[in-house]
TIVO-2410 file (N, C-alpha, C; in nm, 3 decimals):
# residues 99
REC num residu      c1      c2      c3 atome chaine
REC   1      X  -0.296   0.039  -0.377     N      A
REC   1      X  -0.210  -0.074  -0.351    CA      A
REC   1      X  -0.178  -0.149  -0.479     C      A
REC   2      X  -0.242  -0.151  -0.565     N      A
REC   2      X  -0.262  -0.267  -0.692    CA      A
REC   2      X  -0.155  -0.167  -0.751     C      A
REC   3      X  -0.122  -0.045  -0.796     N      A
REC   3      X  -0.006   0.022  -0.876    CA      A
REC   3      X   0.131   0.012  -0.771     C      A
REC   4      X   0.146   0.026  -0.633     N      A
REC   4      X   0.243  -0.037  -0.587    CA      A
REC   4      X   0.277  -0.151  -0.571     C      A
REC   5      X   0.165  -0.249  -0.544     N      A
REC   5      X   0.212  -0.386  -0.560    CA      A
REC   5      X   0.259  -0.406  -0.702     C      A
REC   6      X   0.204  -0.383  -0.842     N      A
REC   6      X   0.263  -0.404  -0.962    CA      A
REC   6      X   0.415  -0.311  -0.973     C      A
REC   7      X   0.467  -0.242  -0.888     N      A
REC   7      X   0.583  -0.187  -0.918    CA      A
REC   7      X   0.676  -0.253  -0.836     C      A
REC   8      X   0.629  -0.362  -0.737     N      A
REC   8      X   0.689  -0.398  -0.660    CA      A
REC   8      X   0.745  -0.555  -0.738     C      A
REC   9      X   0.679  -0.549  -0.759     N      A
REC   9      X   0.627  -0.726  -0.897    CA      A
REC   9      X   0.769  -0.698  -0.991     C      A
REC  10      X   0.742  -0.573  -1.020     N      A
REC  10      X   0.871  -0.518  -1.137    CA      A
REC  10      X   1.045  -0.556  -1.075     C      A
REC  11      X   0.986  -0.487  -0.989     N      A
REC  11      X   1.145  -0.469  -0.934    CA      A
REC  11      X   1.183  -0.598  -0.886     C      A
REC  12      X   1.133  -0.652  -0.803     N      A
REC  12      X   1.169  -0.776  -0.717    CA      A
REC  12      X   1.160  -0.888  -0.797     C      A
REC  13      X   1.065  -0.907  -0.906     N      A
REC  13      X   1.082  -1.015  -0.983    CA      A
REC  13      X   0.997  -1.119  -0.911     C      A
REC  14      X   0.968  -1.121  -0.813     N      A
REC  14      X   0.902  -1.222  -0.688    CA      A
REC  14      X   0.723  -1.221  -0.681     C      A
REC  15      X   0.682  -1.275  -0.746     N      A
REC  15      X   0.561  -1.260  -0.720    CA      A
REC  15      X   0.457  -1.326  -0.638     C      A
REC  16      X   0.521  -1.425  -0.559     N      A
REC  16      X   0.516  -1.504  -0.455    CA      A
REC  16      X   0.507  -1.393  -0.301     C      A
REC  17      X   0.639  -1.308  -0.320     N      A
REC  17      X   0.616  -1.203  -0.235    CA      A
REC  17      X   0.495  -1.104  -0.217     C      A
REC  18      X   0.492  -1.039  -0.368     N      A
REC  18      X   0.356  -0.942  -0.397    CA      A
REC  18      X   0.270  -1.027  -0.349     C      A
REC  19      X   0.226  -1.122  -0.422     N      A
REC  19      X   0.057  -1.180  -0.387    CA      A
REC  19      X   0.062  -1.177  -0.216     C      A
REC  20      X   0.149  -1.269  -0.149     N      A
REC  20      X   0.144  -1.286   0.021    CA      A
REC  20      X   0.114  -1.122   0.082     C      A
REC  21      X   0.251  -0.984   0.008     N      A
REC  21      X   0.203  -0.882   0.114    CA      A
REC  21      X   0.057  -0.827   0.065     C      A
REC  22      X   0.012  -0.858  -0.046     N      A
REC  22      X  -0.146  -0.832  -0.090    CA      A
REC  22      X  -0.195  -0.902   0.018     C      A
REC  23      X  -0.206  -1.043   0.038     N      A
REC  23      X  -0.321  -1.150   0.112    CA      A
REC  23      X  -0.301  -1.109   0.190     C      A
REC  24      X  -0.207  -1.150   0.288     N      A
REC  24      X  -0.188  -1.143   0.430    CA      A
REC  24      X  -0.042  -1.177   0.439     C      A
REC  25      X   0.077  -1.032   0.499     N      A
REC  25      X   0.194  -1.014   0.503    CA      A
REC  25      X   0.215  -1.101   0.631     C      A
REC  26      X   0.188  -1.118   0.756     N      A
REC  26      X   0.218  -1.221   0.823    CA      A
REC  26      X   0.205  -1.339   0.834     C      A
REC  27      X   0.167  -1.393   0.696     N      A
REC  27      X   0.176  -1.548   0.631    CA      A
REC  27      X   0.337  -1.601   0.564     C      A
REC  28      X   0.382  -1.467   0.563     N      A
REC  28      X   0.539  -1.467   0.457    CA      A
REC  28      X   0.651  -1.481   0.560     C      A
REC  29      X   0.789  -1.560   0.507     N      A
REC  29      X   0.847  -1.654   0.562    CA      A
REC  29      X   0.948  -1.493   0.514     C      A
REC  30      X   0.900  -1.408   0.642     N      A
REC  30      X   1.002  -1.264   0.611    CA      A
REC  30      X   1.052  -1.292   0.750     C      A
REC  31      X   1.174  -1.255   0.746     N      A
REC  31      X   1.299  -1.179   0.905    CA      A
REC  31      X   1.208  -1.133   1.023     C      A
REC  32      X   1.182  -1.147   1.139     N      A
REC  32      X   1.156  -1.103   1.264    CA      A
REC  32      X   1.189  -0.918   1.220     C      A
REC  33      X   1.253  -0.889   1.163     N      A
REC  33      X   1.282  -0.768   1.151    CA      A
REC  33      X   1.155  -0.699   1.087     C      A
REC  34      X   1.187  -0.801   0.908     N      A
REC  34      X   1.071  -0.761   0.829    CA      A
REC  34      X   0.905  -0.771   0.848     C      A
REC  35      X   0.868  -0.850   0.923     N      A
REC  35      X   0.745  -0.863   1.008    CA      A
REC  35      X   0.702  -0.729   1.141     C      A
REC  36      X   0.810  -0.742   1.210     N      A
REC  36      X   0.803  -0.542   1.298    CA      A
REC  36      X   0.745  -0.459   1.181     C      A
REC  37      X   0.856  -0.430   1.077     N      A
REC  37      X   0.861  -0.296   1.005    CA      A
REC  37      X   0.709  -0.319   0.939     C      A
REC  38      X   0.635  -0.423   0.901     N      A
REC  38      X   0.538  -0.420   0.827    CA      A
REC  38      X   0.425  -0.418   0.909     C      A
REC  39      X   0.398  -0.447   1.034     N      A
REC  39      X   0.317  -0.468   1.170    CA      A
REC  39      X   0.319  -0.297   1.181     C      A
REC  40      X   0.411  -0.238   1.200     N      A
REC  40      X   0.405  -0.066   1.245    CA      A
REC  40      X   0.353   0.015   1.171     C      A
REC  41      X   0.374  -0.041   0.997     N      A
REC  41      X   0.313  -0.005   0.882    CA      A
REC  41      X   0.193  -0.005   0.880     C      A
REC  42      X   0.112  -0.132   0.930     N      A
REC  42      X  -0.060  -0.121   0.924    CA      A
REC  42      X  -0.104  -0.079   1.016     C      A
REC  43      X  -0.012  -0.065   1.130     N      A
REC  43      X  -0.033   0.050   1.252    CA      A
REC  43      X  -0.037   0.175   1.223     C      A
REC  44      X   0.040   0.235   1.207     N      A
REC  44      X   0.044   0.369   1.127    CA      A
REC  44      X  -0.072   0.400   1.023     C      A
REC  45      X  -0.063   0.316   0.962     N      A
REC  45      X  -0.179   0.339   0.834    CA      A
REC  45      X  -0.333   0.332   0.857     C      A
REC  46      X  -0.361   0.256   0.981     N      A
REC  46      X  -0.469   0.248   1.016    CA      A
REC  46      X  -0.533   0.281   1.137     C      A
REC  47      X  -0.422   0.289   1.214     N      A
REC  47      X  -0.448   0.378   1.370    CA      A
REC  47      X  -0.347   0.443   1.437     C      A
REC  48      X  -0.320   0.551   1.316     N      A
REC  48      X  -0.237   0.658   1.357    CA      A
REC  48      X  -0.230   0.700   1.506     C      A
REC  49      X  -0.330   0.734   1.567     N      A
REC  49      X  -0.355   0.797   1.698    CA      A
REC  49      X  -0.351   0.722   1.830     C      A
REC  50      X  -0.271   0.572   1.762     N      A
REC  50      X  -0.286   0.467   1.841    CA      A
REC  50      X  -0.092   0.457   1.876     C      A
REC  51      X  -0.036   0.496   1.798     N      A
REC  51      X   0.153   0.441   1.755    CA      A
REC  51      X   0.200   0.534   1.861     C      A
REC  52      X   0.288   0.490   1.964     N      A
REC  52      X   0.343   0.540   2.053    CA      A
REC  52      X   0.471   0.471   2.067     C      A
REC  53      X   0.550   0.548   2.204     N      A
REC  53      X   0.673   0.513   2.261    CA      A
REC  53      X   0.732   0.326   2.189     C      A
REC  54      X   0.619   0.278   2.269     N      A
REC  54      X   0.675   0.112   2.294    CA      A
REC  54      X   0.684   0.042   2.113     C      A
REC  55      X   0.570   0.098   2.008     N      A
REC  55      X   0.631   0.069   1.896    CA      A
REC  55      X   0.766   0.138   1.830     C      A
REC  56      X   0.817   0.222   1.877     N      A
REC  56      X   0.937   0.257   1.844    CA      A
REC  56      X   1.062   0.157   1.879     C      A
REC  57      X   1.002   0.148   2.018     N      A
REC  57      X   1.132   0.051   2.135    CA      A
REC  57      X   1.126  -0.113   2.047     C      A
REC  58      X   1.001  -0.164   1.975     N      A
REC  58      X   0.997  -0.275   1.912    CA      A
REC  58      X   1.118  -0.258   1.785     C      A
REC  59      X   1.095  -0.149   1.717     N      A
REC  59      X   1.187  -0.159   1.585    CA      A
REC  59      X   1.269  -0.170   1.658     C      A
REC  60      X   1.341  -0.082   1.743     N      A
REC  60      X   1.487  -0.068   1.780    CA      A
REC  60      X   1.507  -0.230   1.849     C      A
REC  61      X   1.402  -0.271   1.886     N      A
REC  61      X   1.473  -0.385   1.915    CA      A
REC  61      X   1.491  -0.474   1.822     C      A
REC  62      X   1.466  -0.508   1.711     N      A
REC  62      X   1.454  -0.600   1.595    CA      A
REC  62      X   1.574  -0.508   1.514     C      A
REC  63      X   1.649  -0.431   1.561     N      A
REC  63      X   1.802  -0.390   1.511    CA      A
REC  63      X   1.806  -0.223   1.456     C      A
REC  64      X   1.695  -0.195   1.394     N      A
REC  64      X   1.653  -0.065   1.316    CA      A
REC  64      X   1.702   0.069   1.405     C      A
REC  65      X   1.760   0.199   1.371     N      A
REC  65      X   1.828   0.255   1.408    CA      A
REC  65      X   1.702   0.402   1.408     C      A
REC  66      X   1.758   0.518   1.447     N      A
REC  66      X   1.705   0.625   1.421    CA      A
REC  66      X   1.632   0.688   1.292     C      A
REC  67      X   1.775   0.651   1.244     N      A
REC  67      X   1.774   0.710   1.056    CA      A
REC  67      X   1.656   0.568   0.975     C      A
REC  68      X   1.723   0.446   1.038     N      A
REC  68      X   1.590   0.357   0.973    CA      A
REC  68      X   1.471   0.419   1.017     C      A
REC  69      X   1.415   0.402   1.110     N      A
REC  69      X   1.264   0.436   1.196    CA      A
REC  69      X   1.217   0.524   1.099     C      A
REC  70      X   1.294   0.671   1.097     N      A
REC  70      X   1.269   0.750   1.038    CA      A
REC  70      X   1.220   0.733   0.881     C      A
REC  71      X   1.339   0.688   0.817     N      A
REC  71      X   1.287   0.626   0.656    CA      A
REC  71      X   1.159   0.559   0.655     C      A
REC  72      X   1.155   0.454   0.748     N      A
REC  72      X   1.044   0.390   0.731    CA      A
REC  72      X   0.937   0.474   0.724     C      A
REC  73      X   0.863   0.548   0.863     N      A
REC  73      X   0.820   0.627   0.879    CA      A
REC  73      X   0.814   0.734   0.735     C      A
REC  74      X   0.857   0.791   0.696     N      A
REC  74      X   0.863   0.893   0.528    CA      A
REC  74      X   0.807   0.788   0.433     C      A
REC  75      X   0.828   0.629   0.435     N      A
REC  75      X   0.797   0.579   0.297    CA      A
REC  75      X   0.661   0.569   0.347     C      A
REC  76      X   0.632   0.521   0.445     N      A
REC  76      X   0.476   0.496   0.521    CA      A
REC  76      X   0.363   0.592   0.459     C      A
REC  77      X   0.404   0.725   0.544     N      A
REC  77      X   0.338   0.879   0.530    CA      A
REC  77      X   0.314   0.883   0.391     C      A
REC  78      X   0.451   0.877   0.307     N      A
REC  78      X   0.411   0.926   0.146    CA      A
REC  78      X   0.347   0.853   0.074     C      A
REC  79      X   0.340   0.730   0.101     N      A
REC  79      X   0.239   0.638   0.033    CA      A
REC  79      X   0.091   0.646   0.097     C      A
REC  80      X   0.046   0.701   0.244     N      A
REC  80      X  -0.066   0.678   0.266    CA      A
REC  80      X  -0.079   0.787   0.214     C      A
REC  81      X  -0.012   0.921   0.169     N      A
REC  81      X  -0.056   1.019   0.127    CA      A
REC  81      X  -0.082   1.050  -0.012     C      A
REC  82      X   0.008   0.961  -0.064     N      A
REC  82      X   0.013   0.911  -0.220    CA      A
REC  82      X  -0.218   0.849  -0.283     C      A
REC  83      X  -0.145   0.718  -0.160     N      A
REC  83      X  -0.324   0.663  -0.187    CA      A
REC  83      X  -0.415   0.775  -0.110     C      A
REC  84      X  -0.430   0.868  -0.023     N      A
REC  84      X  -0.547   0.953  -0.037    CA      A
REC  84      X  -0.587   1.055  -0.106     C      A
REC  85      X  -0.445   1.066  -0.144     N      A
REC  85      X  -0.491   1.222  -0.280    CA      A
REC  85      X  -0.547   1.121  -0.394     C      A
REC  86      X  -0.525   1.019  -0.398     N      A
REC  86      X  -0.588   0.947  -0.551    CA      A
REC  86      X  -0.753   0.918  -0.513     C      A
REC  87      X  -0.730   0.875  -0.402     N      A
REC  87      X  -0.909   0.799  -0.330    CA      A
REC  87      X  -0.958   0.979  -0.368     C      A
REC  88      X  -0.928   1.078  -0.313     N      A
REC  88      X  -1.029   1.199  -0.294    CA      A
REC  88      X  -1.051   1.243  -0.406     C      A
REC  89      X  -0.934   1.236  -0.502     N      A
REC  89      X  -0.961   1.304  -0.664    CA      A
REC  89      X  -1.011   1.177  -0.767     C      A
REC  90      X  -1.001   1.113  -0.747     N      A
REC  90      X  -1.027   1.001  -0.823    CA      A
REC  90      X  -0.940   0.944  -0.917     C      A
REC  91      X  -0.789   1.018  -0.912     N      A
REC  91      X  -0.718   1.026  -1.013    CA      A
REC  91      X  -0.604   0.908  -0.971     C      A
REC  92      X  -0.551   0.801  -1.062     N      A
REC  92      X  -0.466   0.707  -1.003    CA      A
REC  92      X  -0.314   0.776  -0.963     C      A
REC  93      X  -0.254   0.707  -0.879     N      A
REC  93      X  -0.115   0.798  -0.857    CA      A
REC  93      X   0.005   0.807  -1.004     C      A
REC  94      X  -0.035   0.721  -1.083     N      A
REC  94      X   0.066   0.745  -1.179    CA      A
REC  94      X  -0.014   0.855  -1.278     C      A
REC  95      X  -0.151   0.844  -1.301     N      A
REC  95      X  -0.191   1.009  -1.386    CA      A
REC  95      X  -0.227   1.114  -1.328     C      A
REC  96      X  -0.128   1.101  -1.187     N      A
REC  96      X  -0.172   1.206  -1.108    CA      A
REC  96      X  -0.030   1.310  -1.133     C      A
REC  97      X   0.085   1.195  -1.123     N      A
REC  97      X   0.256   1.214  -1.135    CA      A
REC  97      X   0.286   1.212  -1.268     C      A
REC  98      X   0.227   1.126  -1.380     N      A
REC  98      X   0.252   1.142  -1.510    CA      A
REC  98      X   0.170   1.203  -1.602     C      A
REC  99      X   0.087   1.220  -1.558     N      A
REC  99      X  -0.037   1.288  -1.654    CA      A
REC  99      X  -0.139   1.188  -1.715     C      A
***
């Protein structure tokens, strides 16, 4: 998290944002939208075997489409997959991708 949150710091310029989705993301004065997409995120990430039908029917109701769900879903996966190949090898994700 600490190499995506610092790339996130980069881009957005906002570090008001970073620190809150570090602490606690449902403290942040984000969109009904952006609160779903990040709620399904620690769902997914932490009780995969738990995410069914009715969290889908939530995005779609907060506006999010097929092709969104989906994206979301791919950035989710590749980052939890990103942080477990680093946790198992010990290797951080950028000298894993950059050497």
């Amino acid at each position: 998290m600490t190499a995506h949150g610092e790339a996130l710091r980069k881009e957005s310029e906002d570090d008001e944002l970073v620190d809150g989705l570090k602490q606690d993301y449902t403290r942040l004065d984000l969109s009904p939208a952006e609160h779903a997409m990040l709620d399904y995120a620690v769902k997914l990430t932490v009780s995969p075997s738990t995410v069914d039908e009715e969290d889908i029917k939530k995005l779609r109701a907060h506006g999010f489409d097929d092709r969104d769900i989906l994206d979301i879903i791919y950035v989710i996966c590749l980052y939890n997959f990103n942080d477990r190949l680093a946790d198992a090898t010990g290797i951080s994700g950028h000298d894993f991708l950059y050497g």
